[in-house]
C-alpha positions as CSV (number, residue, x, y, z in Angstrom):
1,X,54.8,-9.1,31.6
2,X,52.7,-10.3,34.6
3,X,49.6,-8.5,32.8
4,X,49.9,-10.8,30.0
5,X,50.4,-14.1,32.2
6,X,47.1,-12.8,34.2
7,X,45.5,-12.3,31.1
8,X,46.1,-15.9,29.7
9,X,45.2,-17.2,33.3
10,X,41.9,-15.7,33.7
11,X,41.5,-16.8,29.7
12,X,42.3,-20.3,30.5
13,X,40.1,-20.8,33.9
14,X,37.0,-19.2,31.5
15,X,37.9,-21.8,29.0
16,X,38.1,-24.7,31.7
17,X,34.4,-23.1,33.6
18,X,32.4,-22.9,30.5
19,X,33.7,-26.7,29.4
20,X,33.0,-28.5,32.2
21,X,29.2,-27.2,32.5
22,X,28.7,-28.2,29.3
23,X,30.2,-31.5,30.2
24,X,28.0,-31.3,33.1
25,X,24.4,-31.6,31.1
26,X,25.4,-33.7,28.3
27,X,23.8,-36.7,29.3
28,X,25.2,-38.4,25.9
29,X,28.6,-37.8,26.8
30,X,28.4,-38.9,30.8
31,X,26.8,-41.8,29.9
32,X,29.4,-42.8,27.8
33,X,32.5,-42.2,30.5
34,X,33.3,-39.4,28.5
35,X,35.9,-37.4,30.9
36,X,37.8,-33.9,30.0
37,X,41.1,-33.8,29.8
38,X,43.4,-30.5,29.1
39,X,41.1,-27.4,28.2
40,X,42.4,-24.2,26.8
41,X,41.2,-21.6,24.7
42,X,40.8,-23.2,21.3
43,X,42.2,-26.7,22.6
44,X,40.2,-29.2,23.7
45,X,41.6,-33.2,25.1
46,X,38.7,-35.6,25.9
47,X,39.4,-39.3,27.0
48,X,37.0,-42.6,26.8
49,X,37.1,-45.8,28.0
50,X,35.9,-48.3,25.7
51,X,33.6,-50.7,26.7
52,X,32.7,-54.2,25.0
53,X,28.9,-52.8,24.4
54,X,30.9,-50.4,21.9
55,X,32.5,-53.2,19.9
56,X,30.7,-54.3,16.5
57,X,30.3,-57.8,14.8
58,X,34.4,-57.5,13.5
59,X,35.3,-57.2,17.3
60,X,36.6,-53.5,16.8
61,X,35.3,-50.0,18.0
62,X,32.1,-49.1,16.2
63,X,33.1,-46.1,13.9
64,X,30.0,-44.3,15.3
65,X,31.4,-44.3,18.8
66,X,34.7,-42.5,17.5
67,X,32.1,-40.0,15.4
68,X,30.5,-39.1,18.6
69,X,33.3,-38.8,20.8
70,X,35.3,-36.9,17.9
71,X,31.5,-34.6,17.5
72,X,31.7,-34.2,21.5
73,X,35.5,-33.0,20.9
74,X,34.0,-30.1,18.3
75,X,31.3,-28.9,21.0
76,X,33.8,-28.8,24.1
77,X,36.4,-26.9,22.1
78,X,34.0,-24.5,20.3
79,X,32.4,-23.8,23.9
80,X,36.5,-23.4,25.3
81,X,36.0,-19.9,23.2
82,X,32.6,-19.2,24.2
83,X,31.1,-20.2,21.2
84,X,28.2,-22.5,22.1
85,X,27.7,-23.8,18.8
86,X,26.1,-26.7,17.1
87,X,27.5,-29.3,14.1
88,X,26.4,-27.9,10.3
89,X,29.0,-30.0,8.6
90,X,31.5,-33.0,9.6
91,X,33.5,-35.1,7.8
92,X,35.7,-38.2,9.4
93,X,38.3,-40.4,7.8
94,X,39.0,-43.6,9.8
95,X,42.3,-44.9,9.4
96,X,42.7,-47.7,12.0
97,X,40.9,-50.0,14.1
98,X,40.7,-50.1,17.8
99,X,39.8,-53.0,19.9
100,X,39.1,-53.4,23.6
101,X,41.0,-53.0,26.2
102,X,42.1,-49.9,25.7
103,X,41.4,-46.5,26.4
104,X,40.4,-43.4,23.3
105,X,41.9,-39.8,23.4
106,X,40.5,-36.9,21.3
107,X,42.5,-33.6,21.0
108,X,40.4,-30.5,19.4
109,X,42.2,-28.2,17.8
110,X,40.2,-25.3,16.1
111,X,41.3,-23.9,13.3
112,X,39.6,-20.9,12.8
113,X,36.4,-18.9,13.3
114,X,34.0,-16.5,11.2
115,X,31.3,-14.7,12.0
116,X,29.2,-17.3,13.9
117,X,30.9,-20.4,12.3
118,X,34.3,-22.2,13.2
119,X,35.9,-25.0,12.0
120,X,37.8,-28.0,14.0
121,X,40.4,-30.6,13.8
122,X,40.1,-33.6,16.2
123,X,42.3,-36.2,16.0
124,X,41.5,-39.6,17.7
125,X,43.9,-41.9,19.2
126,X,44.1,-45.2,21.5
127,X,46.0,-44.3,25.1
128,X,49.0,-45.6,23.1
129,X,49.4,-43.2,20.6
130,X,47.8,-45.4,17.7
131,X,46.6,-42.5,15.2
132,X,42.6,-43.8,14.5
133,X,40.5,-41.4,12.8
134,X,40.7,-37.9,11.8
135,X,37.8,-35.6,11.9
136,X,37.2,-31.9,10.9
137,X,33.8,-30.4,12.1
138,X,32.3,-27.1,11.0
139,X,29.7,-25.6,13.3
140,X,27.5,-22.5,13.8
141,X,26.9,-20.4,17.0
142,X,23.7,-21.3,18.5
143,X,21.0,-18.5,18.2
144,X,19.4,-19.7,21.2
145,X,20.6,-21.4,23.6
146,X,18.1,-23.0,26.5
């Protein structure tokens, strides 16, 4: 079934291409050390550094930094389908602290797509494995896109 593997290779590379020039003008995300991981159609893995200047009062990662980076996740992997779409709706449960010194994963999963709309799973973990927050996203196509 070579057809088949050259489809799923030419769907993959479009995946990868329209991902990384996202990537490449979001400002909020470079800024940040935000750097792609595995890309796939649907499938999304972004990894972050964290840096002190993202630790709050308590010493642990501000839950605003895994929103964004778990937000980020939602874009990339809508875009991995060709869907340029923005956040309508977002919900995030955190479930354990991280602290410095370590490094932040977020794998984007989505779930499924409607009309303009899809919905997301991103689940964020330390470079250890350490299950943080969980995140579901539901976003719209763009209409316009500049």
């Amino acid at each position: 079934m070579p057809e088949v593997d050259l489809l799923l290779d030419e769907q993959a590379l479009r995946a990868s291409r329209l991902v990384t020039s996202l990537q490449e003008s979001d400002p909020a995300a470079l800024s940040l050390g935000i750097k792609l991981g595995d890309i796939s159609p649907g499938r999304v893995t972004l990894e972050q550094p964290i840096r002190p200047e993202m630790l709050n009062g308590h010493g642990i990662v501000h839950g605003g930094y895994l929103f964004l980076l778990a937000d980020t996740a939602f874009a990339y992997c809508c875009a991995s389908l060709g869907r340029l779409s923005v956040t309508r709706n977002a919900e995030i449960a955190f479930i354990a602290a991280a602290h410095g010194g370590t490094a932040l994963t977020a794998t984007a999963a989505i779930r499924t797509t409607y009309g303009r709309n899809s919905i997301c799973d991103i689940s964020i973990t330390t470079d250890h494995g350490k299950l943080l927050a969980e995140f579901r996203g539901t976003g719209s196509v763009m209409s316009t896109v500049k």
